[in-house]
Structure formats: structure tokens, C-alpha cells
C-alpha positions as CSV (number, residue, x, y, z in Angstrom):
1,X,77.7,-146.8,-101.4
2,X,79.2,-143.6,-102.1
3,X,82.5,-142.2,-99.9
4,X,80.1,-139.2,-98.8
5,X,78.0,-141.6,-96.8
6,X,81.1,-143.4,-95.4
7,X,82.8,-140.3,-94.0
8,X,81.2,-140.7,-90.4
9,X,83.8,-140.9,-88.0
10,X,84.2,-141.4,-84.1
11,X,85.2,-138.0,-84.0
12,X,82.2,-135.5,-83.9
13,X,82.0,-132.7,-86.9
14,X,79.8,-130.0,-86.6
15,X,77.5,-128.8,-89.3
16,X,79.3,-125.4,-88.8
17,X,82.4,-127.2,-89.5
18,X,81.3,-128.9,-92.5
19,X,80.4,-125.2,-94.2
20,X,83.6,-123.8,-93.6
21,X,85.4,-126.6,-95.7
22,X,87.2,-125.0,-98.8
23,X,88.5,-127.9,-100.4
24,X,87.2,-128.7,-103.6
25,X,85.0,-131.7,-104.1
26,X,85.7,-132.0,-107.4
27,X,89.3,-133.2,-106.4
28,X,88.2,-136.2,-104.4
29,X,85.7,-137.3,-107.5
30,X,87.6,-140.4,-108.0
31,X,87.0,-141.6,-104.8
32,X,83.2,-142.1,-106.0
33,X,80.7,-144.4,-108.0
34,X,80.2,-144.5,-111.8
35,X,76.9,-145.5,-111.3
36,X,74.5,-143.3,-111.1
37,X,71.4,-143.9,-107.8
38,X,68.5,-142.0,-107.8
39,X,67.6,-141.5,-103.8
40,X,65.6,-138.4,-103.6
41,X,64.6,-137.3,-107.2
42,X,60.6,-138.5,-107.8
43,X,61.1,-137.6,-111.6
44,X,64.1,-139.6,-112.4
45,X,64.4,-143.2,-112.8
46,X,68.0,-145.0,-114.1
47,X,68.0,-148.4,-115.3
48,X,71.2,-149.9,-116.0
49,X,70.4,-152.1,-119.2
50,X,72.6,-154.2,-121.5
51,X,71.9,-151.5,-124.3
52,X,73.1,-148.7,-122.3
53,X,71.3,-146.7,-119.2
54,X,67.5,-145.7,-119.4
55,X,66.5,-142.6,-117.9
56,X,62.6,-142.2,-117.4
57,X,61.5,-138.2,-116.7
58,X,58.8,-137.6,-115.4
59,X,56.4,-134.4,-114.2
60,X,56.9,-134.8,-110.4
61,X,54.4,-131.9,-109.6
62,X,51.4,-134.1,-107.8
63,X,49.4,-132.0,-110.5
64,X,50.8,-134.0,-113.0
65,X,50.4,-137.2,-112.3
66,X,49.1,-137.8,-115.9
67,X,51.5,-136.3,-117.9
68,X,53.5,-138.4,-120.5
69,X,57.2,-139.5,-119.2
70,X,60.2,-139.4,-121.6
71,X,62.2,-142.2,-121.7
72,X,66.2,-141.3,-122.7
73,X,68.6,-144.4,-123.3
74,X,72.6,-143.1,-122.8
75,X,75.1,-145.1,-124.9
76,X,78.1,-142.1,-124.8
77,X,78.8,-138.9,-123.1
78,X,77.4,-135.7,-125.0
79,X,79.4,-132.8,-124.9
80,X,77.2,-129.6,-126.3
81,X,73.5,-128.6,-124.8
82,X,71.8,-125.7,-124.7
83,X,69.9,-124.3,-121.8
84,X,66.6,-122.2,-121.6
85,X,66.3,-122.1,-118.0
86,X,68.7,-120.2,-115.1
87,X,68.1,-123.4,-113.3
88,X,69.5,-125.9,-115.7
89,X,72.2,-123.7,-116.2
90,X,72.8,-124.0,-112.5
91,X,73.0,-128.0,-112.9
92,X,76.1,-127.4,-115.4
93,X,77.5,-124.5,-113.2
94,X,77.2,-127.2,-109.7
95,X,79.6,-129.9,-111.8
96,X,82.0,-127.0,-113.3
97,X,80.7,-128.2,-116.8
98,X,80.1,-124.9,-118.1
99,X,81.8,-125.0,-121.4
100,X,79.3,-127.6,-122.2
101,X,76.7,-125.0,-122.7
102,X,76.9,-123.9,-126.5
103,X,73.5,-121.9,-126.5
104,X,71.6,-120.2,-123.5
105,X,67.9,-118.7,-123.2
106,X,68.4,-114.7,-123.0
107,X,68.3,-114.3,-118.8
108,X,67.6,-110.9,-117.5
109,X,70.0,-111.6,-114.5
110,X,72.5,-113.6,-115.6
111,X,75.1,-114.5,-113.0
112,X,77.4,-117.0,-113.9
113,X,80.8,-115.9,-114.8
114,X,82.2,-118.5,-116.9
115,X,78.9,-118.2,-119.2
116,X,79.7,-114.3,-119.3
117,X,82.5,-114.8,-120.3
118,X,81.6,-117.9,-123.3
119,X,79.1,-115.7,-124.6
120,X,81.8,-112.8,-124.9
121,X,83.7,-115.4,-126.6
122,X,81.1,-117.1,-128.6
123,X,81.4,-120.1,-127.3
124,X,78.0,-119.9,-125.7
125,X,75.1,-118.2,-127.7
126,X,72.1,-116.4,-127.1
127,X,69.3,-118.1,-129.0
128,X,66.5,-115.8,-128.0
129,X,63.6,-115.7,-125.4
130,X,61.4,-117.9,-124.1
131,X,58.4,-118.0,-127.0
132,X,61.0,-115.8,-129.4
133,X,63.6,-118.8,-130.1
134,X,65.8,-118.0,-133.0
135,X,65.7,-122.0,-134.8
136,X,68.6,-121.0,-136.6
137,X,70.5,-120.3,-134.2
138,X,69.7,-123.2,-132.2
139,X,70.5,-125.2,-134.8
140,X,74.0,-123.5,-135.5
141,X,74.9,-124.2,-132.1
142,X,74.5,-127.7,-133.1
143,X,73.5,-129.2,-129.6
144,X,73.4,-132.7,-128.6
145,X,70.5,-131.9,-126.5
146,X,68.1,-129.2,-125.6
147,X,66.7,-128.7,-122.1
148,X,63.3,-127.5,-121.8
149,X,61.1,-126.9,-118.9
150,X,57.2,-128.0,-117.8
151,X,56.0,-123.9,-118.2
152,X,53.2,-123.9,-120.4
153,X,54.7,-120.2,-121.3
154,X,58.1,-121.2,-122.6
155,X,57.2,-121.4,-126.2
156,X,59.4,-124.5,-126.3
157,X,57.0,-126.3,-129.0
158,X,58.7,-124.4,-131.6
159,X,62.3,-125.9,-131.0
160,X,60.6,-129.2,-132.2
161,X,61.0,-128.0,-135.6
162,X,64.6,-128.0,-135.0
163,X,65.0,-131.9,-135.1
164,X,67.2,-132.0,-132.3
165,X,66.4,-134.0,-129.1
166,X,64.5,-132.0,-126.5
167,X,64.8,-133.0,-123.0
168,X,62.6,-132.0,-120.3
169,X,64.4,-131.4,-117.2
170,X,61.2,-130.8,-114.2
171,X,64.4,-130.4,-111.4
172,X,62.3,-127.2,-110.1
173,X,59.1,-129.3,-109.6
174,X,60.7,-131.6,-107.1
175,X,59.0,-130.8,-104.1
176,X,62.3,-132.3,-101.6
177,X,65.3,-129.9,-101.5
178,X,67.4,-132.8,-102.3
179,X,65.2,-134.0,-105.1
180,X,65.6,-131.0,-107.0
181,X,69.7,-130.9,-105.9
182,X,69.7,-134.4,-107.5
183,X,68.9,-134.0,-110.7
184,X,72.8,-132.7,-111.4
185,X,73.2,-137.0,-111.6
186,X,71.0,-136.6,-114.5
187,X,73.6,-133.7,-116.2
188,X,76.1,-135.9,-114.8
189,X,75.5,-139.1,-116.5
190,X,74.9,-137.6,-120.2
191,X,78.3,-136.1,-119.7
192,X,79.8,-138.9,-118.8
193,X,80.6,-136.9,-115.4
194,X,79.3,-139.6,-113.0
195,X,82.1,-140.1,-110.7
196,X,82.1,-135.9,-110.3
197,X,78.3,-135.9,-110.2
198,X,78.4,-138.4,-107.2
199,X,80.7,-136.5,-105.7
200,X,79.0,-133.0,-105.4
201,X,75.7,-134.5,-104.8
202,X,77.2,-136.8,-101.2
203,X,79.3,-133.3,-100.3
204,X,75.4,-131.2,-100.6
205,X,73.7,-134.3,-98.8
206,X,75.9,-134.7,-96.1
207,X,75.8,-131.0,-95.1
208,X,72.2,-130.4,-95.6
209,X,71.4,-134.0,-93.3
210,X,74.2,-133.1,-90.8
211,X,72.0,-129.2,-90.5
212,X,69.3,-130.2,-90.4
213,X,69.5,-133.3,-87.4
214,X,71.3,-130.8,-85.4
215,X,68.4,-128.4,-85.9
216,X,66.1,-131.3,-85.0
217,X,68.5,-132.1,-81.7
218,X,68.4,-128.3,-80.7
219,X,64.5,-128.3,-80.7
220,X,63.9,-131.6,-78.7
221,X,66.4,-129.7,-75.8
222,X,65.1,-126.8,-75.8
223,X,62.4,-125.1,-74.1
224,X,61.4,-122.2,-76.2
225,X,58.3,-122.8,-78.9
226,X,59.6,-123.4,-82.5
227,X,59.8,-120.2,-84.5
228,X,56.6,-119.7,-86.8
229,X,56.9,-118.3,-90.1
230,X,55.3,-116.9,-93.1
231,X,56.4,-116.3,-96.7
232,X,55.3,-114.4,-99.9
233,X,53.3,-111.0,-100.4
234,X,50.4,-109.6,-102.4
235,X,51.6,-109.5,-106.0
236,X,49.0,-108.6,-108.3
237,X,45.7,-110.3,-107.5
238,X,46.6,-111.6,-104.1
239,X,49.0,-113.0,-101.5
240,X,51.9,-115.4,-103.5
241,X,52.7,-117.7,-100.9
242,X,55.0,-121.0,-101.2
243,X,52.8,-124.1,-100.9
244,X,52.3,-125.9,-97.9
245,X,53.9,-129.3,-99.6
246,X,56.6,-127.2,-101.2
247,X,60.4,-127.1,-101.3
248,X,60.7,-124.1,-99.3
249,X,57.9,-125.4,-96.8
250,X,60.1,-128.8,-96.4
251,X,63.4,-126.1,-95.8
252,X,61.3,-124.2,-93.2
253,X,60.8,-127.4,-91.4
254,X,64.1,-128.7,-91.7
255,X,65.6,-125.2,-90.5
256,X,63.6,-125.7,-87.2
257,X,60.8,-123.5,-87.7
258,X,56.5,-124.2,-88.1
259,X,55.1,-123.2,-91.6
260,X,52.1,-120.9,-90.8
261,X,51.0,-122.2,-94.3
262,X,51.8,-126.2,-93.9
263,X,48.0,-127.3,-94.5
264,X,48.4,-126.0,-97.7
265,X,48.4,-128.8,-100.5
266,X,50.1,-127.2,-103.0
267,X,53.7,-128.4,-103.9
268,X,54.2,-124.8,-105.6
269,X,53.8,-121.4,-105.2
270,X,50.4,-120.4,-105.4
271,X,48.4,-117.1,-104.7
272,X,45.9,-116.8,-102.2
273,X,43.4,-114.4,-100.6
274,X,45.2,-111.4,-99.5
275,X,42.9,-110.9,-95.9
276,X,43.0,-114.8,-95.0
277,X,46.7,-115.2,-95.7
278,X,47.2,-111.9,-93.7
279,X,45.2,-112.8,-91.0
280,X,47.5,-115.8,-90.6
281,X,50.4,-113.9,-90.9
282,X,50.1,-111.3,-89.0
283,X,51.4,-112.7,-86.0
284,X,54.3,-115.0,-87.6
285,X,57.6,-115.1,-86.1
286,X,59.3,-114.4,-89.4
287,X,58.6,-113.5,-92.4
288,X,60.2,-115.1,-95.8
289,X,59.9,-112.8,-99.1
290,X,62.3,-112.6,-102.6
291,X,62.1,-110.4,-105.8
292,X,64.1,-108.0,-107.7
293,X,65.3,-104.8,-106.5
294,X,67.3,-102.1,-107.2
295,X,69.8,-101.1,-104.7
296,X,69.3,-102.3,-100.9
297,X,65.7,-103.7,-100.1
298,X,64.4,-102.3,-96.6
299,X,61.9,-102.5,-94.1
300,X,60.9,-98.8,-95.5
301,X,60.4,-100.2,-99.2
302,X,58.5,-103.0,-97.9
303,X,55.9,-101.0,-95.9
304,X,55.7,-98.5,-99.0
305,X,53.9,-101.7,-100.8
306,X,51.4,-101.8,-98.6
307,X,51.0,-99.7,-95.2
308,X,49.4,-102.7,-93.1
309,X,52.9,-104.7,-92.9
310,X,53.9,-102.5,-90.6
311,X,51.7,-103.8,-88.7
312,X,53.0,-107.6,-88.8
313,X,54.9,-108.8,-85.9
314,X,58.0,-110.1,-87.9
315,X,58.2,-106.6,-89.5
316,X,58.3,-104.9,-86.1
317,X,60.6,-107.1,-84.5
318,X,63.3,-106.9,-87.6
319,X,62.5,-110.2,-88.3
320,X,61.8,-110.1,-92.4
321,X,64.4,-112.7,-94.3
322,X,64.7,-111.1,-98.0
323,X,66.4,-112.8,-101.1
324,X,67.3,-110.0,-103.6
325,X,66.8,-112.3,-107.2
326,X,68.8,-108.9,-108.8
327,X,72.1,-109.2,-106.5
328,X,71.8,-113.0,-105.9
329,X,72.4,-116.2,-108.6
330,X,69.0,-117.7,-106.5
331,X,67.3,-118.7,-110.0
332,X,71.0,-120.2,-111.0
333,X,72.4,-122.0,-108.1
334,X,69.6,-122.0,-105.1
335,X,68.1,-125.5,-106.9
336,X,71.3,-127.3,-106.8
337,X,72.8,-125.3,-103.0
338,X,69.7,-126.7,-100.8
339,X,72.5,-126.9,-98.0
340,X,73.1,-123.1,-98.4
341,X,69.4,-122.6,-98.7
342,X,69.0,-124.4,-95.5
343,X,71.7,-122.7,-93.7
344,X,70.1,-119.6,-94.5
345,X,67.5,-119.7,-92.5
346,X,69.3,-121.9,-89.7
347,X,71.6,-118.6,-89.3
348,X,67.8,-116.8,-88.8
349,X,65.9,-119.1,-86.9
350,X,69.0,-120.8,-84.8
351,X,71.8,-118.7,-85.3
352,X,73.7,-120.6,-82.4
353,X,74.2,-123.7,-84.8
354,X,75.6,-121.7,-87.2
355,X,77.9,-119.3,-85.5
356,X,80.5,-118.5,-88.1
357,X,78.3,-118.9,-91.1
358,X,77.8,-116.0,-93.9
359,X,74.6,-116.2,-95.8
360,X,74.6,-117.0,-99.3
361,X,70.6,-115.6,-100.5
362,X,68.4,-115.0,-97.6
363,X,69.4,-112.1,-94.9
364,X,67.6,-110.1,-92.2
365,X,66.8,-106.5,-93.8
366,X,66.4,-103.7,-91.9
């Protein structure tokens, strides 16, 4: 059992406490198993084997429940991959493995600073954009591995040609906040980074478990209804709202507030009827929404999108929780931080549990 689970002591630690911690996990990594568990993850599975560890992958989107699973046997660390997703980049950027990275799909926001700073170098290069790969490129880099994601719009049939091993990492499609966390074990047991990998993932589980049973406590004594809220906005052809069996809807619910959207079935984000999902919305609580801007994102540039969310009850009350994708490393790190995530909205829903905390992505706009 790993230290991270054993740390429970008579003496009581508050989730608040736990997030203003500054030491550095990665010092204590010792202290932790070699083995790798799988506990949350539904598309990993590690077999310890006399021939070396079996990883089976699989699609963990209930959507995909007959896609074909990649088997991956692990004799010896690997030490270069390339990256075509901010996400998978983040799993590297969790463990401090960084310089691992020798080529990186083109981002438009790019956040990490180490990567900046091995692509100044060269010690990390650019081999194109998703559908645009440069193969020679790839194949300079000379990679151990290259991750590839589930999006049918990647273009990643075309790194085939480049006979080097292509792994498909579905992390994003884990629809548990630690699922998707967990799948640094995977990054940590091709880089022979178990012990480390352990480590981080026990330091993200015990604060995200500690939040959220405090959360849970605080509802059952108090009085006042739980919170409602809603997320998304009309993009295009209608309302993009996260899906009821969702990530975020499982955060929502673990910060202590009710998912106006929860009998939705979908484990992704999904876009809906703009008048239904406004009808619903309209008298929410609060009201979730990310994207890209320029500058600070207000209530004034929200209702300029569309006159009739003035009209919603989170947007007169102040209550609007935006994640700015062009100032924050969300695509990067938000996967692998579902404890920051988490906290997030606990400062917004229950900001008494989380007196001293400073949000990382999601803040109240005005």
C-alpha cells in the first residue's frame, strides 16, 4: 500500500492544510512502491508477467466499448517520446520528466516552461500540426514512442509510416477525475519513474478525497439547499454543455453542488438545443464556462454573445465561474491537477472550506 494512504494520523489535517503544503513530493518518492496499481483508470490494465509488465489500453469512452485495445509489454525504461496532445504533455510536466519529450505537436497556447525553453534549445522539436505531421522530422527526433490520441481529426494515421511504436493514450476519456489523473502511472512505468509516479498520484488522491469528504460533511450539517449549476454556452449550432456522466459533472458533485445537466448520458461534452438547455439554465445557481480570450473575460463580454444571459440568475447574482484556456495551462495540467480542479469550485460553491485557497483555472468574473 502506498505511504499516501498511510499518512492518516490521530491528529486532524484540514483539506485547506493539505493545499498549502510546499514541499515537494518528488523528494519523498522513495518512500513509495515500484509497482505500479491501477485504482481509478478504466483504460489501463498492468499485469506483472515473467516477461516483463503488460499494459492493456483501452477507449474508456462508454461509446467505445468496441474499439480494439493495445496491448504494450515494458522490459526497460524509455527515455525519448514525442507528444501530440497538451494533455500528454501535462503527464510528463506532473512527474518533472520534461526533458523526455524530444518532439511536440505545434500548440497554440503553449504553457510549459521547461518545453519553451527545450524547444529554444532543440532539445524538443516541433513536428507539425495535427493532420500536417512532418515524418521526417518525427523520425529525426528518433522517439521511443509516440503518443497519439482517440480524435478521429488528428491525422495520426500518417505517423504509421514512420515505423515507430504509436501509443494511444485515452487519459482525457476517463470519465473519474482520478482516472484521468492516473494515467501519469502509465508515463511513469515506461520511464522507469514508478516510485515518483506513485508518489505524485497518493499526494493528488489524498487531497482531492480529503476535499471532497469535507464537502460531503459540510452538506449533511447544513441547512441550506446544495448549490445548482450549469455549464457551457451556445457555440456554433447550439448549447456545448459537459455531459451529465462526465469528468466535470463528477467534480461538480464532488465540490458539493447539483448538476442541472446530471440526466445527461454522455461522458463528454456534447452540444445540445440552445432553448431546452437554457430553459434549464436559466435559473442555476452558478454558471461554469471556458474558452480563449484576449485580455480580462467579463460579465459585459459574456452578455455581448448573446443578450438573453443577462437574464440568467448566476449572471445577475455575479455568480459566473470562467476558465480563460489563453492565460491558464488548463489543456496542459487541469487532467493530471483534479485536486486543483476540485478546489476550484469548492472556493465558489463552499468558500468556508477553503479559506486561504487561491484558484488555479476557474474564478468568479465580474
Amino acid at each position: 500500500m502506498s505511504c499516501g494512504n498511510n499518512a492518516a494520523t490521530s491528529e486532524y489535517v484540514s483539506a485547506d492544510s493539505l493545499y498549502q503544503q510546499q514541499d515537494s513530493v518528488f523528494s519523498h518518492a522513495d518512500e513509495f512502491s515500484d509497482t505500479i496499481e491501477i485504482k481509478y483508470a478504466k483504460g489501463l490494465k498492468v499485469e506483472y508477467r515473467p516477461d516483463g509488465v503488460h499494459v492493456t489500453i483501452s477507449n474508456p469512452d462508454p461509446s467505445a466499448k468496441h474499439s480494439k485495445s493495445e496491448e504494450i509489454i515494458v522490459t526497460q525504461a524509455s527515455q525519448r517520446f514525442v507528444c501530440t496532445t497538451a494533455l500528454q504533455l501535462g503527464n510528463f510536466e506532473a512527474l518533472g520528466l520534461e526533458e523526455k519529450i524530444v518532439g511536440m505537436n505545434s500548440l497554440r497556447n503553449l504553457f510549459s516552461p521547461r518545453i519553451k525553453q527545450q524547444m529554444k534549445s532543440g532539445a524538443t522539436i516541433k513536428i507539425g500540426k495535427e493532420g500536417n505531421f512532418d515524418i521526417e522530422t518525427v523520425i529525426a527526433a528518433r522517439p521511443d514512442y509516440i503518443f497519439v490520441s482517440a480524435s478521429k481529426h488528428g491525422g495520426f494515421e500518417a505517423l504509421k509510416d514512420c515505423g515507430i511504436p504509436l501509443i494511444s493514450h485515452h487519459g482525457y476519456k476517463e470519465s473519474s477525475p482520478l482516472g484521468q489523473a492516473e494515467w501519469i502511472k502509465f508515463i511513469g512505468l515506461l520511464t522507469g519513474e514508478t516510485r515518483r509516479a506513485n508518489a505524485v498520484f497518493a499526494d493528488i488522491e489524498q487531497k482531492y478525497l480529503k476535499l471532497s469528504e469535507e464537502v460531503a460533511q459540510s452538506i449533511v450539517h447544513s441547512s441550506a439547499p446544495m448549490p445548482t449549476v450549469a455549464s457551457g454556452r451556445q457555440l456554433r449550432d447550439g448549447w456545448y454543455v459537459v455531459g451529465g456522466q462526465s469528468y466535470m459533472a463528477q467534480v461538480f458533485r464532488d465540490a458539493g453542488a447539483r448538476y442541472i445537466m446530471s440526466d445527461n448520458e454522455d461522458s463528454g461534452g456534447t452540444t445540445l438545443d440552445f432553448e431546452a438547455v437554457y430553459a434549464k439554465s436559466v435559473c442555476a445557481d452558478f454558471w461554469q464556462i471556458d474558452g480563449a480570450f484576449d485580455g480580462e473575460f467579463s460579465l459585459q463580454a459574456l452578455a455581448g454573445e448573446d443578450a438573453r444571459y443577462a437574464d440568467m440568475a448566476a449572471y445577475k447574482n455575479g455568480r459566473v465561474i470562467f476558465c480563460n484556456l489563453s492565460h491558464t495551462p488548463y489543456r496542459e495540467l487541469a487532467g493530471v491537477q483534479p485536486h486543483y480542479l476540485l478546489a476550484d469550485f469548492v472556493k465558489v460553491f463552499h468558500p468556508e472550506i477553503l479559506p486561504h485557497y487561491e484558484p488555479k483555472y476557474y474564478k468568479l468574473i465580474k
